[in-house]
HTML snippet that shows the backbone in 3Dmol.js (N, CA, C, O; Angstrom):
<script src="https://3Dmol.org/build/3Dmol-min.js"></script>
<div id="view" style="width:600px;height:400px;position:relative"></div>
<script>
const pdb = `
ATOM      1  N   UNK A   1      17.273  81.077 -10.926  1.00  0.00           N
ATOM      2  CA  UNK A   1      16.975  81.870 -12.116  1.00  0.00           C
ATOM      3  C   UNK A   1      16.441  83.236 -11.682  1.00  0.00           C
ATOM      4  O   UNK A   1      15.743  83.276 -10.669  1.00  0.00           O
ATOM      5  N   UNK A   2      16.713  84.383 -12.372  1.00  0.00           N
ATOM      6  CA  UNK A   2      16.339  85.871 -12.162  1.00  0.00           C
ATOM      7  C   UNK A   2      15.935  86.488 -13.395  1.00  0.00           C
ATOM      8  O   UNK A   2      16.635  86.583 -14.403  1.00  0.00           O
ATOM      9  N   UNK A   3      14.487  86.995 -13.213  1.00  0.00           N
ATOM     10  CA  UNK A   3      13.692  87.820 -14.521  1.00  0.00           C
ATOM     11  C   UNK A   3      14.279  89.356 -13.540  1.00  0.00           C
ATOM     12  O   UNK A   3      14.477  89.572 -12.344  1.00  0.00           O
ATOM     13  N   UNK A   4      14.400  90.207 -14.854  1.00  0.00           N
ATOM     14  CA  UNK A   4      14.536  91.918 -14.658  1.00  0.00           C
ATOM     15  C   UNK A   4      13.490  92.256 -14.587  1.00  0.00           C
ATOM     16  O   UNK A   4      12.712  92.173 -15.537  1.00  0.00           O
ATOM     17  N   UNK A   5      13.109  92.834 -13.193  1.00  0.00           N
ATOM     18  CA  UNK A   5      11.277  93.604 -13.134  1.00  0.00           C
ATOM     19  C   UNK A   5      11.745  94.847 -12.471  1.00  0.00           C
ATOM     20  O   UNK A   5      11.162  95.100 -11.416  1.00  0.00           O
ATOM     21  N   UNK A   6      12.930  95.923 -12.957  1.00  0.00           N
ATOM     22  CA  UNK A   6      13.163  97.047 -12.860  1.00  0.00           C
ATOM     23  C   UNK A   6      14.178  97.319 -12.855  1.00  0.00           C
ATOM     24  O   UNK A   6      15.071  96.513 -13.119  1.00  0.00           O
ATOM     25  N   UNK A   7      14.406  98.688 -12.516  1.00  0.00           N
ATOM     26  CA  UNK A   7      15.645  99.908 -11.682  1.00  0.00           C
ATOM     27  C   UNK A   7      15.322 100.928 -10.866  1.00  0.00           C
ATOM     28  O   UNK A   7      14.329 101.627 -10.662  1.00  0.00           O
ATOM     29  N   UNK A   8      16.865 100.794 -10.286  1.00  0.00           N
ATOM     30  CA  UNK A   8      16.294 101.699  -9.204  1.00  0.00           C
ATOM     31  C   UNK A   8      16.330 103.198 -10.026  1.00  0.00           C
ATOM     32  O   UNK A   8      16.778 103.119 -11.169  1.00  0.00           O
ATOM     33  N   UNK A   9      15.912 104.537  -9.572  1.00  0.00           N
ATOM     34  CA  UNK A   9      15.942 105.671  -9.955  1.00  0.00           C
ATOM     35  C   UNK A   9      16.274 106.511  -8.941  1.00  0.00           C
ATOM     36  O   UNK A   9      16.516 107.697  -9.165  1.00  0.00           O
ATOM     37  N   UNK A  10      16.325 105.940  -7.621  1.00  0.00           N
ATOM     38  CA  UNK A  10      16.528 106.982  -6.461  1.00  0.00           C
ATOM     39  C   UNK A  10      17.126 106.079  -5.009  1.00  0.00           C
ATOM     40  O   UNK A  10      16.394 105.301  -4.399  1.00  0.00           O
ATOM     41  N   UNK A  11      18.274 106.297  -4.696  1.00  0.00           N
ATOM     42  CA  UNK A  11      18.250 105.944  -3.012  1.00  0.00           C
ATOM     43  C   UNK A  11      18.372 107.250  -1.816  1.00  0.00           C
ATOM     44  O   UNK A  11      19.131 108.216  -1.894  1.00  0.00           O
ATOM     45  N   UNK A  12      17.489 106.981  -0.826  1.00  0.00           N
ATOM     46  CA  UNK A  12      17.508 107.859   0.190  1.00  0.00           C
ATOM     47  C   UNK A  12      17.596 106.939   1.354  1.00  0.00           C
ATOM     48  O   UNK A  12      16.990 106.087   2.005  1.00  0.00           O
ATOM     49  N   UNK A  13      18.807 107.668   1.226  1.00  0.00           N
ATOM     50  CA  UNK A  13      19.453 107.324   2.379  1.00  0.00           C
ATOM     51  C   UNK A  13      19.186 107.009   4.214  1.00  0.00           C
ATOM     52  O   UNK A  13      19.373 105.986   4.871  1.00  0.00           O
ATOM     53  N   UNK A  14      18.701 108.320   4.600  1.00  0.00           N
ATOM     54  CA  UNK A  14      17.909 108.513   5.805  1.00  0.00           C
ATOM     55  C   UNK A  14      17.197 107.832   5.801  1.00  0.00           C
ATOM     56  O   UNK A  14      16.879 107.547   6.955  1.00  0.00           O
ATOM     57  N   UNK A  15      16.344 106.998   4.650  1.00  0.00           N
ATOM     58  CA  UNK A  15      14.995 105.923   6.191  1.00  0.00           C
ATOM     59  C   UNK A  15      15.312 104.836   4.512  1.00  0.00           C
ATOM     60  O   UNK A  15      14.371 104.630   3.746  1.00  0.00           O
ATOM     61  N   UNK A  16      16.440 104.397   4.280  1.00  0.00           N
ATOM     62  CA  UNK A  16      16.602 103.174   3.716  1.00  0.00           C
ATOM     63  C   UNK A  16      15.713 102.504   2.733  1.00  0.00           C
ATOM     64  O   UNK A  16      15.568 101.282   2.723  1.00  0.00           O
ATOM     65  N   UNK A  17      15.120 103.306   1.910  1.00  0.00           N
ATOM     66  CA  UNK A  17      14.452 103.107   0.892  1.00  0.00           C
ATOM     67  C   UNK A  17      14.678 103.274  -0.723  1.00  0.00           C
ATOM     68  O   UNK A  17      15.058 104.428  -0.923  1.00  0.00           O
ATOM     69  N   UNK A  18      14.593 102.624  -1.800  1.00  0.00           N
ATOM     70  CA  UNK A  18      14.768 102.491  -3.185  1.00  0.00           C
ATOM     71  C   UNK A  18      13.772 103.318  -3.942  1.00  0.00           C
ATOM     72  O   UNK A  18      12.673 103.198  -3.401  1.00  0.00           O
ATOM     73  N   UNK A  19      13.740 103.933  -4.749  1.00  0.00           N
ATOM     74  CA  UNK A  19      12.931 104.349  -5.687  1.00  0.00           C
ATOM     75  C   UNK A  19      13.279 103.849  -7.004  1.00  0.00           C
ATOM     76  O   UNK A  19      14.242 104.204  -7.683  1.00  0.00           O
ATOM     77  N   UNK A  20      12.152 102.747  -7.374  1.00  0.00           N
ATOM     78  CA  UNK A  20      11.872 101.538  -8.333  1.00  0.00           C
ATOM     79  C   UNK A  20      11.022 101.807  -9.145  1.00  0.00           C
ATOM     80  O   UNK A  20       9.856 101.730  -8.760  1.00  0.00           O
ATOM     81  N   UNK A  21      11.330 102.268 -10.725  1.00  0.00           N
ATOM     82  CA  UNK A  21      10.535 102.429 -11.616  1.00  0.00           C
ATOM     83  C   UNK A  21      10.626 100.398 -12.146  1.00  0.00           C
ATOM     84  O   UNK A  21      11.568  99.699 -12.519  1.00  0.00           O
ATOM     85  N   UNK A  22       8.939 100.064 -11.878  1.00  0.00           N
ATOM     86  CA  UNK A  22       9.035  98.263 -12.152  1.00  0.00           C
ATOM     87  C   UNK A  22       8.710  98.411 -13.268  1.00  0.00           C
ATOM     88  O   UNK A  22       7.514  98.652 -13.434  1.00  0.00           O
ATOM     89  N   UNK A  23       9.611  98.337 -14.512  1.00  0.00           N
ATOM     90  CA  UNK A  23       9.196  97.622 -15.704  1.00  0.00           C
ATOM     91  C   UNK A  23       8.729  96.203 -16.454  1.00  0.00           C
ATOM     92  O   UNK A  23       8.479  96.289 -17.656  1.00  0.00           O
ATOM     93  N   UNK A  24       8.628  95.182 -15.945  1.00  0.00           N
ATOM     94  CA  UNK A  24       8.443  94.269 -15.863  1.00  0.00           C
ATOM     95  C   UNK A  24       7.791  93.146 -15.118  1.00  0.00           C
ATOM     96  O   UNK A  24       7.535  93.378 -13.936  1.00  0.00           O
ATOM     97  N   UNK A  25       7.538  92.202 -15.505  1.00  0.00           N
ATOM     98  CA  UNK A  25       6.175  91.303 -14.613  1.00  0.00           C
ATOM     99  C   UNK A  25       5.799  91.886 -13.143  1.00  0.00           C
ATOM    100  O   UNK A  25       4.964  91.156 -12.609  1.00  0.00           O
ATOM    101  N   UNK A  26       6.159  92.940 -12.376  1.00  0.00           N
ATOM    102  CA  UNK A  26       5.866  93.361 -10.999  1.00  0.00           C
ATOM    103  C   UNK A  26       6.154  92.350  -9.817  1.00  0.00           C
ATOM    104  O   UNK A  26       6.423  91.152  -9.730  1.00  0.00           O
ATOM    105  N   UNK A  27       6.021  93.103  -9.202  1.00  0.00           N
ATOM    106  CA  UNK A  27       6.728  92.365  -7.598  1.00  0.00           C
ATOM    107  C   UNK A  27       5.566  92.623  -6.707  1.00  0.00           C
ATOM    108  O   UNK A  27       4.610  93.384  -6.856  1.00  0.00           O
ATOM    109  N   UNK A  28       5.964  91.579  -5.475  1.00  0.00           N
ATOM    110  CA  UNK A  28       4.761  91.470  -4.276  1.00  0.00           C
ATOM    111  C   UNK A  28       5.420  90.798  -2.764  1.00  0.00           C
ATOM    112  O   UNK A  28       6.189  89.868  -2.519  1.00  0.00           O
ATOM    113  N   UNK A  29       4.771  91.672  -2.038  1.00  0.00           N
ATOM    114  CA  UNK A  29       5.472  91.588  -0.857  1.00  0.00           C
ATOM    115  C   UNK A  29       5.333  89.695  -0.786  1.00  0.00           C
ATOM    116  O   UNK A  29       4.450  88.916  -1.143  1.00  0.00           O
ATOM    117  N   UNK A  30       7.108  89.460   0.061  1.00  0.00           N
ATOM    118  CA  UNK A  30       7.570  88.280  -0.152  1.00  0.00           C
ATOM    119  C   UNK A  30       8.122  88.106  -1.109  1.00  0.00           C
ATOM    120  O   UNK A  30       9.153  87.456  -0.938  1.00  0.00           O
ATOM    121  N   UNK A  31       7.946  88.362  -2.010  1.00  0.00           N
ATOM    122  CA  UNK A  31       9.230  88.148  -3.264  1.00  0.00           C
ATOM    123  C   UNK A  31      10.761  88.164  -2.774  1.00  0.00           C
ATOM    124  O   UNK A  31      11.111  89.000  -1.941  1.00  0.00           O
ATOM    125  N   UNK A  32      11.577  87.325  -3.248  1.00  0.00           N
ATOM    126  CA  UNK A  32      12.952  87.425  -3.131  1.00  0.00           C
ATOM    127  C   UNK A  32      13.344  88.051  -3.896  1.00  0.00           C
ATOM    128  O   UNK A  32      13.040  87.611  -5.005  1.00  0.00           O
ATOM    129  N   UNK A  33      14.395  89.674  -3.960  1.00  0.00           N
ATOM    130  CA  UNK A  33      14.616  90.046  -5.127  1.00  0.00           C
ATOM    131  C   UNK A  33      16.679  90.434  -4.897  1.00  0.00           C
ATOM    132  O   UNK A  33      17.401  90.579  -3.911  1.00  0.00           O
ATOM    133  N   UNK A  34      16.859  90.456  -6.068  1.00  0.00           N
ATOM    134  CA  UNK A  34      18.412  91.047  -6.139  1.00  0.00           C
ATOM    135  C   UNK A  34      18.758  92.291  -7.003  1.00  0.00           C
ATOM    136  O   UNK A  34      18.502  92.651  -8.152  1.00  0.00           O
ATOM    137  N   UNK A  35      19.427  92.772  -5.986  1.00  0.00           N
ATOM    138  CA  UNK A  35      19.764  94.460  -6.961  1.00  0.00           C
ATOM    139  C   UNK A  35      20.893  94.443  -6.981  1.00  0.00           C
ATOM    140  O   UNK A  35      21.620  94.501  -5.990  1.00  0.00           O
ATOM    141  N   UNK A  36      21.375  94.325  -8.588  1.00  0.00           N
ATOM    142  CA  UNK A  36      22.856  95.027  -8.691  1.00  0.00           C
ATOM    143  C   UNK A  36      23.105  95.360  -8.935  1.00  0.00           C
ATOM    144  O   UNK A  36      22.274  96.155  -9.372  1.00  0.00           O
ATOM    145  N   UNK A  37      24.897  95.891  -9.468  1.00  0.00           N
ATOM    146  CA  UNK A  37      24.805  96.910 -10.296  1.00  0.00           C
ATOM    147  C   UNK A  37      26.559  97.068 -10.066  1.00  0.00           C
ATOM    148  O   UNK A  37      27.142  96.123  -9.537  1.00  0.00           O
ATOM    149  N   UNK A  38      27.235  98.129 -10.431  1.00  0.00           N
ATOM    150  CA  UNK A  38      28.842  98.053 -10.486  1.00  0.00           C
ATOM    151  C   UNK A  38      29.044  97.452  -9.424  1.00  0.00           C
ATOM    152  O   UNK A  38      29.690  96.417  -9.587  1.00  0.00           O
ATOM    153  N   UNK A  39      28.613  97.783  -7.878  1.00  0.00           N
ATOM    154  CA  UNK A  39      29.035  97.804  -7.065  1.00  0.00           C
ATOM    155  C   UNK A  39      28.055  97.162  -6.023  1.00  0.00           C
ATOM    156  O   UNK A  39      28.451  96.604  -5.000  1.00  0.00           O
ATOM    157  N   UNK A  40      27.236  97.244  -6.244  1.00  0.00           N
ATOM    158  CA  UNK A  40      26.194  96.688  -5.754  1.00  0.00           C
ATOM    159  C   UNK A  40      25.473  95.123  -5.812  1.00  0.00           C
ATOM    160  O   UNK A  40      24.855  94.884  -6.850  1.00  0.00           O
ATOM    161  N   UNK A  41      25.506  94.197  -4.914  1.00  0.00           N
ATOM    162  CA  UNK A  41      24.985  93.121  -5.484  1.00  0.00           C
ATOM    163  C   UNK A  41      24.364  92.608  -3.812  1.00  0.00           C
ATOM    164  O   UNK A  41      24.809  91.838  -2.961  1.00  0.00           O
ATOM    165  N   UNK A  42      23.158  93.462  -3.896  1.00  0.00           N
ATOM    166  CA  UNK A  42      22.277  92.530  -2.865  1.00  0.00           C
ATOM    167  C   UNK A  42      21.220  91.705  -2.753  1.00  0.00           C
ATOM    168  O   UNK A  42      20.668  91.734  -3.853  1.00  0.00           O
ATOM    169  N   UNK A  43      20.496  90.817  -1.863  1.00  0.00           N
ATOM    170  CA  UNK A  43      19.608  90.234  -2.082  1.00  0.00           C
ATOM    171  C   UNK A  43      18.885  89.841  -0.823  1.00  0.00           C
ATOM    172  O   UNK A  43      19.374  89.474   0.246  1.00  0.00           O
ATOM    173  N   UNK A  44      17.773  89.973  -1.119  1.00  0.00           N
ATOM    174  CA  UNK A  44      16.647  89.798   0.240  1.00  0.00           C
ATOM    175  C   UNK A  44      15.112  90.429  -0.417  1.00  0.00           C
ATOM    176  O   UNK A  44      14.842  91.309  -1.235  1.00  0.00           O
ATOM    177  N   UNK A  45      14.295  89.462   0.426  1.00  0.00           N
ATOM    178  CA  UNK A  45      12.795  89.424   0.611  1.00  0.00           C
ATOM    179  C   UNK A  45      12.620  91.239   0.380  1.00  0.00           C
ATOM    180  O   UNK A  45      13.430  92.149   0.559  1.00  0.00           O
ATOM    181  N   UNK A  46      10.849  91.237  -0.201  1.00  0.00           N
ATOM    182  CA  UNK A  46      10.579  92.033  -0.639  1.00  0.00           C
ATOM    183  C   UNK A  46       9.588  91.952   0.654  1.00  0.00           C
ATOM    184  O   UNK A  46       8.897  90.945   0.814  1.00  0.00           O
ATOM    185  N   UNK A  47       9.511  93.667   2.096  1.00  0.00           N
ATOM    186  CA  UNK A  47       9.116  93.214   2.984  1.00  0.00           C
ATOM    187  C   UNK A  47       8.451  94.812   3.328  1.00  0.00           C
ATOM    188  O   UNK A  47       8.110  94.921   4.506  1.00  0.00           O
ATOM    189  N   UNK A  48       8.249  95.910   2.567  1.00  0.00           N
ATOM    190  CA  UNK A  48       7.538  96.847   2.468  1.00  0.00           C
ATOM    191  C   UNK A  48       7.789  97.706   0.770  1.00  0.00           C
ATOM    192  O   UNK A  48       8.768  97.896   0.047  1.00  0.00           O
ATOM    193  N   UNK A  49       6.571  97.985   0.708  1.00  0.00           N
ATOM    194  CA  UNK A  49       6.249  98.764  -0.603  1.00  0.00           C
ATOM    195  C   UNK A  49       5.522  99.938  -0.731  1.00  0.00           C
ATOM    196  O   UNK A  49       4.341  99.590  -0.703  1.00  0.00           O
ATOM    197  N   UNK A  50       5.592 101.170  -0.860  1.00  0.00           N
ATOM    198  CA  UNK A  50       4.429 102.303  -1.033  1.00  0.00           C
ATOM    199  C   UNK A  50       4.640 102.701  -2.648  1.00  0.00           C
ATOM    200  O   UNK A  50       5.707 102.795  -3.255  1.00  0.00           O
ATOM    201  N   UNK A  51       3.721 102.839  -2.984  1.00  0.00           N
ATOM    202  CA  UNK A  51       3.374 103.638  -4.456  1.00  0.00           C
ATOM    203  C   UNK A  51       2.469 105.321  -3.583  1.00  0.00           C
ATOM    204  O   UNK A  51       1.314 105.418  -3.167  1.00  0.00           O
ATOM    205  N   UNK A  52       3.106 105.920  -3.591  1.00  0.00           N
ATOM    206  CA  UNK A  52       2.761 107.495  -3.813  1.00  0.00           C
ATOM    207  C   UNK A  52       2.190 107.807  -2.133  1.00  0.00           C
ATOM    208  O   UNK A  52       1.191 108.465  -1.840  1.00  0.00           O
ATOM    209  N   UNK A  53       2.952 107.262  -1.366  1.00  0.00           N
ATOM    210  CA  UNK A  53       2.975 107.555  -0.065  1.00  0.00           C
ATOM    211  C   UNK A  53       2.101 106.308   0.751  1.00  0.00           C
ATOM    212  O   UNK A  53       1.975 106.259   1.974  1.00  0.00           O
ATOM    213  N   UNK A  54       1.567 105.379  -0.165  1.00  0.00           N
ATOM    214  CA  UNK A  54       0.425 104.130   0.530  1.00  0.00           C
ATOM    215  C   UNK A  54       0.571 102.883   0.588  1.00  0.00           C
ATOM    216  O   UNK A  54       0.024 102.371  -0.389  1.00  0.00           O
ATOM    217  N   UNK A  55       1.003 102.197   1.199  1.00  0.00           N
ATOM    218  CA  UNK A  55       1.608 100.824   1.270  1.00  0.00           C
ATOM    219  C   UNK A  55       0.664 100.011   0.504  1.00  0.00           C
ATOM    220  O   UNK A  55      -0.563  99.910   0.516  1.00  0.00           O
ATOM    221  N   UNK A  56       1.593  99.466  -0.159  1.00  0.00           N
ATOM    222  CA  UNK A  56       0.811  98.307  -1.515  1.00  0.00           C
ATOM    223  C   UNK A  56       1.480  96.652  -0.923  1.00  0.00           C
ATOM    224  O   UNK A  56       2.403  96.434  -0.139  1.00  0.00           O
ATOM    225  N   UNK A  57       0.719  95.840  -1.554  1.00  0.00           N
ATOM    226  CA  UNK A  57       0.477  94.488  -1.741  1.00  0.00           C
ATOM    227  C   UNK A  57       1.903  94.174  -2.938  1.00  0.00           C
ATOM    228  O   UNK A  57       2.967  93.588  -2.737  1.00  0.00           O
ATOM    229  N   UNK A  58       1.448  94.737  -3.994  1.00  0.00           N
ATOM    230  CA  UNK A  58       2.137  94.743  -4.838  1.00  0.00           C
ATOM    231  C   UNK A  58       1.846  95.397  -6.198  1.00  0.00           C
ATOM    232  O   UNK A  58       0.755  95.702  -6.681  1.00  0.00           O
ATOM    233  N   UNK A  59       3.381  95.574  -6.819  1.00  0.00           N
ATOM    234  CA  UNK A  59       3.492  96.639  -7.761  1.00  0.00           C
ATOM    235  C   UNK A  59       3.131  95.873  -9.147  1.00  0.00           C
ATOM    236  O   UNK A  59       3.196  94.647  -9.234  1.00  0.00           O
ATOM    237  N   UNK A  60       2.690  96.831 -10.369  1.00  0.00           N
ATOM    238  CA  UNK A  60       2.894  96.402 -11.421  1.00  0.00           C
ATOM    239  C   UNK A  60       3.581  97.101 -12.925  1.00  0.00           C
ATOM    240  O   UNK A  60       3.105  98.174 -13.294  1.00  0.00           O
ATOM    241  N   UNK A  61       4.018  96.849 -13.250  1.00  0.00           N
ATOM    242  CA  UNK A  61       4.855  97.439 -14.498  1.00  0.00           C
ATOM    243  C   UNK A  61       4.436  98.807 -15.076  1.00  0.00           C
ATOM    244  O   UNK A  61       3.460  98.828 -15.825  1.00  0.00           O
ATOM    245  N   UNK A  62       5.148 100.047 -14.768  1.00  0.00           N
ATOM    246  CA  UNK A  62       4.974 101.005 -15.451  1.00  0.00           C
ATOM    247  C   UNK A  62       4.930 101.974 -13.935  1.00  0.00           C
ATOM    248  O   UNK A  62       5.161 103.183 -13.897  1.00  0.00           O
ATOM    249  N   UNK A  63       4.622 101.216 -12.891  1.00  0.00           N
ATOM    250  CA  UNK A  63       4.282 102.000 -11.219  1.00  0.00           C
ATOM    251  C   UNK A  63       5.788 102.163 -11.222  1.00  0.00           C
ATOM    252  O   UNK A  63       6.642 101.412 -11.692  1.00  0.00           O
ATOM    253  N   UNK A  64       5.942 103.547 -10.462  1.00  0.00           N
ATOM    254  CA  UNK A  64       7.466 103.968  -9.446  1.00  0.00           C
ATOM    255  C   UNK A  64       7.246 104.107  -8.201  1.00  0.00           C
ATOM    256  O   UNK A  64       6.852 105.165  -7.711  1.00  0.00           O
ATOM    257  N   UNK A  65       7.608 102.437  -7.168  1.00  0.00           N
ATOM    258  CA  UNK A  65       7.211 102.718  -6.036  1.00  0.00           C
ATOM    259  C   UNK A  65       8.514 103.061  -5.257  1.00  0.00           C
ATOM    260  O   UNK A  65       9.564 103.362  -5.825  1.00  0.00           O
ATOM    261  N   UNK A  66       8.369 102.993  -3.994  1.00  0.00           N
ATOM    262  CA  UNK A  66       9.373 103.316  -3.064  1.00  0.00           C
ATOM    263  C   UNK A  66       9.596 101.601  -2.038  1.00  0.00           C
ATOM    264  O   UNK A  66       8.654 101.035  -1.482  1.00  0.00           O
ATOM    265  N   UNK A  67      10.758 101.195  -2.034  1.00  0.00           N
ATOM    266  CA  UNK A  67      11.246 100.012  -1.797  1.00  0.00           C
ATOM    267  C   UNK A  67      11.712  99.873  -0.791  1.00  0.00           C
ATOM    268  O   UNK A  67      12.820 100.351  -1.034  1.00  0.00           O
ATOM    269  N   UNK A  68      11.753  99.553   0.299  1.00  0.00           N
ATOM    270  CA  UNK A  68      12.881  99.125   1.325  1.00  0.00           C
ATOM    271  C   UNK A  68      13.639  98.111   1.728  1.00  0.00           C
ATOM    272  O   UNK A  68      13.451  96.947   2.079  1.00  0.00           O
ATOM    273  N   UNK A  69      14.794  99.034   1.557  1.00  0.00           N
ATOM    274  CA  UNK A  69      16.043  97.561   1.128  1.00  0.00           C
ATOM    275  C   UNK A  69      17.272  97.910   2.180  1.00  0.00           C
ATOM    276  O   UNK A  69      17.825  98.951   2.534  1.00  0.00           O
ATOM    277  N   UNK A  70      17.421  96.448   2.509  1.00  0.00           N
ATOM    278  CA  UNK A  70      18.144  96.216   3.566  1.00  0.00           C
ATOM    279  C   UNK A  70      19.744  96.760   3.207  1.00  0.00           C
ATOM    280  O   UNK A  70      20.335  96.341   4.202  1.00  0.00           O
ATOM    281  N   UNK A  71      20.647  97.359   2.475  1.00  0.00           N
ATOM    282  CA  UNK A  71      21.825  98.010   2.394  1.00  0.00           C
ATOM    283  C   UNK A  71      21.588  99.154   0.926  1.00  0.00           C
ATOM    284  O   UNK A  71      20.699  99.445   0.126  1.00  0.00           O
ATOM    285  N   UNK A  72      23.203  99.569   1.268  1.00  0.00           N
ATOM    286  CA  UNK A  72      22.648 100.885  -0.187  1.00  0.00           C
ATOM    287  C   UNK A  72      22.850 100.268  -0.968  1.00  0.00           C
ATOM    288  O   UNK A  72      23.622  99.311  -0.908  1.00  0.00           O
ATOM    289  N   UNK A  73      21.781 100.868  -2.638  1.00  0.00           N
ATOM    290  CA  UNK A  73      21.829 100.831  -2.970  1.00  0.00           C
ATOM    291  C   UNK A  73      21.908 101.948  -4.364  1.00  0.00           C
ATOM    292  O   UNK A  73      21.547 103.056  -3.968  1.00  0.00           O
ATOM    293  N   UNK A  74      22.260 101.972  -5.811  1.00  0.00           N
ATOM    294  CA  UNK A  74      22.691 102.864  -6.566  1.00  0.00           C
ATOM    295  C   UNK A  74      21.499 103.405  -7.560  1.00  0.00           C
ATOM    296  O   UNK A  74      20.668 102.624  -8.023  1.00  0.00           O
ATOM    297  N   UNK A  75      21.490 104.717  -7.826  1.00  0.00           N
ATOM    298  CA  UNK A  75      20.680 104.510  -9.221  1.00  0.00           C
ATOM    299  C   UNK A  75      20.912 104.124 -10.175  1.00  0.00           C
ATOM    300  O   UNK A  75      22.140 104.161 -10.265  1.00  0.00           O
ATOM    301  N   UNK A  76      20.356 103.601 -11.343  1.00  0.00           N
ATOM    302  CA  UNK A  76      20.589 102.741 -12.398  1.00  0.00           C
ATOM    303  C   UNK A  76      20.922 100.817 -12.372  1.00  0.00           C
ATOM    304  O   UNK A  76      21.053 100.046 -13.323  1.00  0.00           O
ATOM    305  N   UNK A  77      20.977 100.519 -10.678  1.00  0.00           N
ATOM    306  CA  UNK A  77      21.468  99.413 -10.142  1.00  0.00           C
ATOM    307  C   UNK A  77      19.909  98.616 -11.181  1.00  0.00           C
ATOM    308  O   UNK A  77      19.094  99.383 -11.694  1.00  0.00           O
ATOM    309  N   UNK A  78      19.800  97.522 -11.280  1.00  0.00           N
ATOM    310  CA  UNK A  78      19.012  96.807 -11.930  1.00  0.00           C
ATOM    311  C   UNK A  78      18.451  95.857 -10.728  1.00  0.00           C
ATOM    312  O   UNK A  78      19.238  95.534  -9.839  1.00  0.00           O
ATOM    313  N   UNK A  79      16.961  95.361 -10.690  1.00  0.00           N
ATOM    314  CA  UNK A  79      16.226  94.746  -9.899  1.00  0.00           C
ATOM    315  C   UNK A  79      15.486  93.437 -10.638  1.00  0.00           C
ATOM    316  O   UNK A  79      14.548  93.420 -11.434  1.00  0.00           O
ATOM    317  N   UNK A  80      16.426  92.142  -9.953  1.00  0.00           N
ATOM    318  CA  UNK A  80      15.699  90.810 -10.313  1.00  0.00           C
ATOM    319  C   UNK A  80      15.193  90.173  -9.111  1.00  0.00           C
ATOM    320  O   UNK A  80      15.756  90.031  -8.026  1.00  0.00           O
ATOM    321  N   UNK A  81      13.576  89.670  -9.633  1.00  0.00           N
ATOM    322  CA  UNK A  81      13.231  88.994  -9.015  1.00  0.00           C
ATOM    323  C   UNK A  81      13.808  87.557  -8.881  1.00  0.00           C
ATOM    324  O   UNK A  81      14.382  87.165  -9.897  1.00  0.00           O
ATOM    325  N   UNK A  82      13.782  86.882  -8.062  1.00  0.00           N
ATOM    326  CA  UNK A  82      15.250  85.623  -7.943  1.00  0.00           C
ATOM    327  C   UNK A  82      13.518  84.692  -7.551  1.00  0.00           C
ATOM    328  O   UNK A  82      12.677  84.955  -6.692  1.00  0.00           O
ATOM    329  N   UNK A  83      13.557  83.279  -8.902  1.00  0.00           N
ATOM    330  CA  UNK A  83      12.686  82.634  -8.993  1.00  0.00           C
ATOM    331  C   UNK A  83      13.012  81.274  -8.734  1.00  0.00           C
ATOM    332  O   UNK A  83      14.079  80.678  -8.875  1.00  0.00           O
ATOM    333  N   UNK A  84      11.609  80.791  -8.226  1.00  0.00           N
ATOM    334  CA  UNK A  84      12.345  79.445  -7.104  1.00  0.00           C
ATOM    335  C   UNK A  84      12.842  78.376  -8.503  1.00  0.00           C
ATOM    336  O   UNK A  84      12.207  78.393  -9.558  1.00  0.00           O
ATOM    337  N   UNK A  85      14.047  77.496  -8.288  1.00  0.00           N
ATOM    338  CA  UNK A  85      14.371  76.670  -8.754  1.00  0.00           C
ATOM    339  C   UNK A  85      13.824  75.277  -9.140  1.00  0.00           C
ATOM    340  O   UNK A  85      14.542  74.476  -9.740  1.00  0.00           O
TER     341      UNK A  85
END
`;
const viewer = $3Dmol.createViewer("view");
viewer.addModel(pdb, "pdb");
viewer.setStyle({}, {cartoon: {color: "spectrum"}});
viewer.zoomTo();
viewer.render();
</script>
C-alpha cells in the first residue's frame, strides 16, 4: 500500500538530489518511498534529507526539503511513501 506525502518541484542533476514540497503525513530517514510520474517510476529507502541546507531526521507537511534519490527524477513526478503490508 502507498499514501501521497508529496512532489517533486525540482531535480538537480549534478549531486542527485529532489526538491520535495511534502504535503502530506511527512517522511523520515528509512522510509521506503516511490516516485512516479509519466516516465518515471522509482523506488528506494529514504537515506538523506536537508530542509534549507541542514540535514533533518525528518520532514513534515508544508516543509520543501531537498531529497536524494538514487535515479532521475521529474518535476511534478508524485512521492509515495510505500507502507509495510
Amino acid at each position: 500500500m502507498e499514501v501521497k506525502v508529496g512532489r517533486v518541484t525540482h531535480y538537480f542533476a549534478h549531486i542527485g538530489v529532489a526538491g520535495v514540497l511534502v504535503e502530506a503525513d511527512g517522511l523520515k530517514i528509512g522510509d521506503i518511498i516511490r516516485i512516479a510520474g509519466h516516465t518515471t517510476d522509482v523506488t528506494q529507502q529514504v537515506t538523506s534529507m536537508q530542509l534549507e541546507h541542514e540535514v533533518i531526521q525528518a520532514a513534515k507537511p508544508g516543509q520543501s526539503i531537498g531529497l536524494k534519490v538514487a535515479e532521475h527524477v521529474r518535476e511534478h513526478d508524485v512521492v509515495y511513501k510505500v507502507l509495510p503490508a
